[in-house]
C-alpha positions in Angstrom: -50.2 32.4 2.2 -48.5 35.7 3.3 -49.5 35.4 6.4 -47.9 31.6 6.8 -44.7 33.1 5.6 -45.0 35.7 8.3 -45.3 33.3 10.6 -42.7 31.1 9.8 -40.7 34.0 9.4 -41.2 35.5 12.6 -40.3 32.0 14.2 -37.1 31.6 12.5 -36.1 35.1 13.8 -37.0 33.6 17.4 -35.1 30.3 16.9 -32.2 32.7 15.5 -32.2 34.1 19.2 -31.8 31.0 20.6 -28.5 30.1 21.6 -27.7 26.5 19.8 -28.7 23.8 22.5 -29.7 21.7 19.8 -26.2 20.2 19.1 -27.2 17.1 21.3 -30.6 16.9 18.7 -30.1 14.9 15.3 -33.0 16.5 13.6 -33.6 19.7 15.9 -36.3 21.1 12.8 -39.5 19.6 11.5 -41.4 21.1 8.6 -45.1 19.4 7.6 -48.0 19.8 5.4 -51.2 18.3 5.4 -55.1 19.0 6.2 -56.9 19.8 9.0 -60.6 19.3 9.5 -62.6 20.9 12.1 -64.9 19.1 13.9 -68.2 21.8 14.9 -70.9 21.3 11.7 -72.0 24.7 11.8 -68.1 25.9 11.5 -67.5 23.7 8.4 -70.9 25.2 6.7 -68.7 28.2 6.2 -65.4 27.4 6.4 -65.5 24.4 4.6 -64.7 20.7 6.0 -60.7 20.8 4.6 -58.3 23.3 5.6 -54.7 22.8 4.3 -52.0 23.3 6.8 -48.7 23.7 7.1 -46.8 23.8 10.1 -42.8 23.7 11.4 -41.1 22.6 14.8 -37.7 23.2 16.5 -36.4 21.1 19.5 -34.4 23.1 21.5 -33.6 21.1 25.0 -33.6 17.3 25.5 -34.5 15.7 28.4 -30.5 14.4 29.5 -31.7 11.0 30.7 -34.3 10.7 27.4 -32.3 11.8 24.7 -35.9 11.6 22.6 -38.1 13.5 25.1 -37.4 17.6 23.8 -38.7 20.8 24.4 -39.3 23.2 21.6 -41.3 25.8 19.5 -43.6 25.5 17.2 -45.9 27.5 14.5 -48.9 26.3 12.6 -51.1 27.9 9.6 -54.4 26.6 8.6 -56.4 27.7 5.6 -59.5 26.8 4.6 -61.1 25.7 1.0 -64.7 26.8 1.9 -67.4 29.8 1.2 -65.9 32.0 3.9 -61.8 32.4 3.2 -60.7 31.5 7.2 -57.4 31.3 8.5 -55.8 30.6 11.5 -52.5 30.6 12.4 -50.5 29.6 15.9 -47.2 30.1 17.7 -46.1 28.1 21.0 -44.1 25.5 23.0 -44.4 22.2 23.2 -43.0 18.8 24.9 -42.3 15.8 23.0 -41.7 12.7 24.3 -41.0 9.2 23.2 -43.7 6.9 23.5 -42.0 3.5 24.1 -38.8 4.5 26.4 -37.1 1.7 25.6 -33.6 2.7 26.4 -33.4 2.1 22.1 -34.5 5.9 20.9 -34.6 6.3 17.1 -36.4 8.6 14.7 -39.0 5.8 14.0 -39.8 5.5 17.3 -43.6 6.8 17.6 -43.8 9.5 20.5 -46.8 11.9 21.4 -46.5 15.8 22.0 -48.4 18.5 24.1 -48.5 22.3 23.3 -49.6 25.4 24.1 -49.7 28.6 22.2 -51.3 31.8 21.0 -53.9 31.5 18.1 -55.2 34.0 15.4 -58.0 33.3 13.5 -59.1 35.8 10.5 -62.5 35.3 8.6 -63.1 36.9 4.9 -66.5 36.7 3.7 -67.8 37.3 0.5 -71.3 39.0 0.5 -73.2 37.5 -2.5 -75.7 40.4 -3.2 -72.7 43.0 -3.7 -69.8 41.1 -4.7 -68.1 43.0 -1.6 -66.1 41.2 1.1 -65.5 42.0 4.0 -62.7 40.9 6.9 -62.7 40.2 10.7 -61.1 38.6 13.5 -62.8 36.2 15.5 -60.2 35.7 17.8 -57.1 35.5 19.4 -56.7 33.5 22.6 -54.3 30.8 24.0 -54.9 27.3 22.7 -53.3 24.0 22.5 -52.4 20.6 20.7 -52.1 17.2 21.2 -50.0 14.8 18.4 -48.8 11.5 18.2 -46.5 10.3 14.9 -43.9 8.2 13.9 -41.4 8.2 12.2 -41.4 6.5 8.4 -37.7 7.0 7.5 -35.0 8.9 9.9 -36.4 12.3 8.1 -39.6 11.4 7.3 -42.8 11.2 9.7 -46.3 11.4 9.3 -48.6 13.1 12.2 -52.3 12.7 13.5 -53.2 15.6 15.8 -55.9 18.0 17.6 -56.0 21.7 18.1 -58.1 23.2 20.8 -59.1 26.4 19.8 -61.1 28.5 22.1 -62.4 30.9 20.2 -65.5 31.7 18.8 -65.6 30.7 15.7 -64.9 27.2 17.3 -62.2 26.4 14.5 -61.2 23.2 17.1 -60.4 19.6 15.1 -58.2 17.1 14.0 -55.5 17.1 11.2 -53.0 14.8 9.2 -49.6 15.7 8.0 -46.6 14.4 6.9 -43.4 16.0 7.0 -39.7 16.0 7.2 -36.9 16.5 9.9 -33.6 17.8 9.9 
């Protein structure tokens, strides 16, 4: 959990930076929480088949022509519920755009998102014939996501997505989440 509120922490500072482009946004932040299930067998004997996630966007730019296509940031923290403690956590940009363009945008229009980013992943293991654990990274590399949502209300959503995680603990699946906007 510290290390989520790191990372959200350490993207607030950045969006701080950012000089407020967002006036032309409604809803310029997004914060959601959900579960995330990867999808390689051998991954989930360890780490479990639930992780819980939580995650948070900012839109920054909008597309003048599609006021609901944006470019922003993003962070994401996964945790999982299995033998080995595993976490993984992510920081990146990302383009959203609205899925119908129908001249009509709203916040319940469905739209779809791509992203890239830097991943950290962190395994703790706990060694059954000592009772000692022990910590390691298994990686840090460049990733990405894929989402679509909609939205349920104009500040609620809920989210279906897919990390790709290169690494080599192969931490790569699917998740759910809902969330807010505002």
């Amino acid at each position: 959990m510290k290390n989520a509120l790191f990372v959200l922490s350490a993207l607030a500072t950045v969006l701080a930076a950012i000089p407020a482009s967002a006036d032309s946004i409604a809803h310029p932040f997004d914060v959601k929480v959900g579960g995330y299930f990867p999808y390689d067998s051998g991954y989930r004997s360890n780490a479990g088949d639930t992780f819980w996630s939580v995650g948070g966007d900012y839109a920054f730019k909008t597309a003048p022509s599609k006021p609901n296509d944006t470019l922003g940031l993003y962070a994401d923290f996964n945790q999982s519920t299995g033998r080995s403690y595993n976490q993984f956590y992510g920081v990146g940009v990302q383009y959203k755009s609205d899925i119908l363009h129908d001249g009509k945008a709203t916040s319940k229009d469905p739209y779809y998102a791509i992203g890239v980013g830097y991943y950290w992943e962190q395994e703790t293991v706990q060694v059954s014939f000592n009772s000692s654990t022990f910590s390691h990274n298994t990686g840090n590399e460049v990733g990405g996501k894929a989402l679509i949502g909609v939205g349920l209300t104009e500040n609620v959503f809920v989210e279906g997505s897919y990390q790709y995680l290169p690494n080599k603990g192969n931490a790569s699946g699917f998740g759910a989440d809902i969330g807010l906007r505002f």
